[in-house]
C-alpha positions as CSV (number, residue, x, y, z in Angstrom):
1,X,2.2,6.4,-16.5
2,X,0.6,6.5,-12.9
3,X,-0.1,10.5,-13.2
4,X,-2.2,8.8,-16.4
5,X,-3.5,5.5,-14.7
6,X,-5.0,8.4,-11.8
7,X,-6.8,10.9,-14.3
8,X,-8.6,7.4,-16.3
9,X,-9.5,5.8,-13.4
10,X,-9.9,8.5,-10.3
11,X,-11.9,5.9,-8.1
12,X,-9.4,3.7,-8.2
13,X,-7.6,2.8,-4.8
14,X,-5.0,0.2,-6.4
15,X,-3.5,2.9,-8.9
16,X,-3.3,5.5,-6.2
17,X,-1.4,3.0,-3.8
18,X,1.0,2.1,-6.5
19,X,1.8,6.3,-7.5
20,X,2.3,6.8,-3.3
21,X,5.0,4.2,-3.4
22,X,6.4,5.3,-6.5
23,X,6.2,9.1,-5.3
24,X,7.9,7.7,-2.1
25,X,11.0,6.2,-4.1
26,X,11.1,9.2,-6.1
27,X,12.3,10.8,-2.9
28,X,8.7,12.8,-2.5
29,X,7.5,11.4,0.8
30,X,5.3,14.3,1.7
31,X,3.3,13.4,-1.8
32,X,3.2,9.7,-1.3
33,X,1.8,10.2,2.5
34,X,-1.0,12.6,1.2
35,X,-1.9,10.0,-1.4
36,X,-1.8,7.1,1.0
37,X,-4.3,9.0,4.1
38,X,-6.4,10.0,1.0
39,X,-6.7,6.8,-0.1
40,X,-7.3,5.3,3.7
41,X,-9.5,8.3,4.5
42,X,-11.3,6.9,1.1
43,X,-12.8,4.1,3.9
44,X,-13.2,5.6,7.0
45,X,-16.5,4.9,7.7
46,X,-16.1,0.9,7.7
47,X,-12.6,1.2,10.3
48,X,-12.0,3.1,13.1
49,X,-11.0,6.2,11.5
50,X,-13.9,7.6,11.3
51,X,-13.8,10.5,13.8
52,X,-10.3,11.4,12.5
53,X,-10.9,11.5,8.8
54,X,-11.3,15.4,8.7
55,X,-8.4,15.9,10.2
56,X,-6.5,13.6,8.3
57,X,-7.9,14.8,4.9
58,X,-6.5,18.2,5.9
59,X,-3.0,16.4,7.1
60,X,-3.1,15.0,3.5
61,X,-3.8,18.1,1.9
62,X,-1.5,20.5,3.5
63,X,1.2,18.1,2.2
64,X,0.5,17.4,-1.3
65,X,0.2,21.6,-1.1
66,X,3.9,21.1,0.3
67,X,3.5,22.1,3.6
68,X,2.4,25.8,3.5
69,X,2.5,27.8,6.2
């Protein structure tokens, strides 16, 4: 239903914070992370995380990739 929720509403913080913690008690914590930095990342540029978001962008995306080498 979440997987669903995403693809109708892309932009939409709440539904991606409710699939992370989902994904994390569907024992997939490397998927929920990745959805919760891209989510924060979302809003770097009004907290302090602006000078890290690249970096955390690729953190995200290396593990909803599952960690390739």
């Amino acid at each position: 239903m979440l997987d669903r929720a995403r693809r109708e509403f892309p932009n939409s913080d709440s539904v991606r914070v409710f699939r992370a913690m989902t994904l994390n008690d569907a024992q997939r914590p490397d998927e929920a992370v990745a959805e919760l930095l891209t989510v924060v990342t979302g809003h770097a540029e009004v907290t302090d995380l602006g000078r890290w978001a690249v970096g955390l962008r690729g953190l995200a995306q290396w593990l909803a990739d599952g960690r390739p080498e």
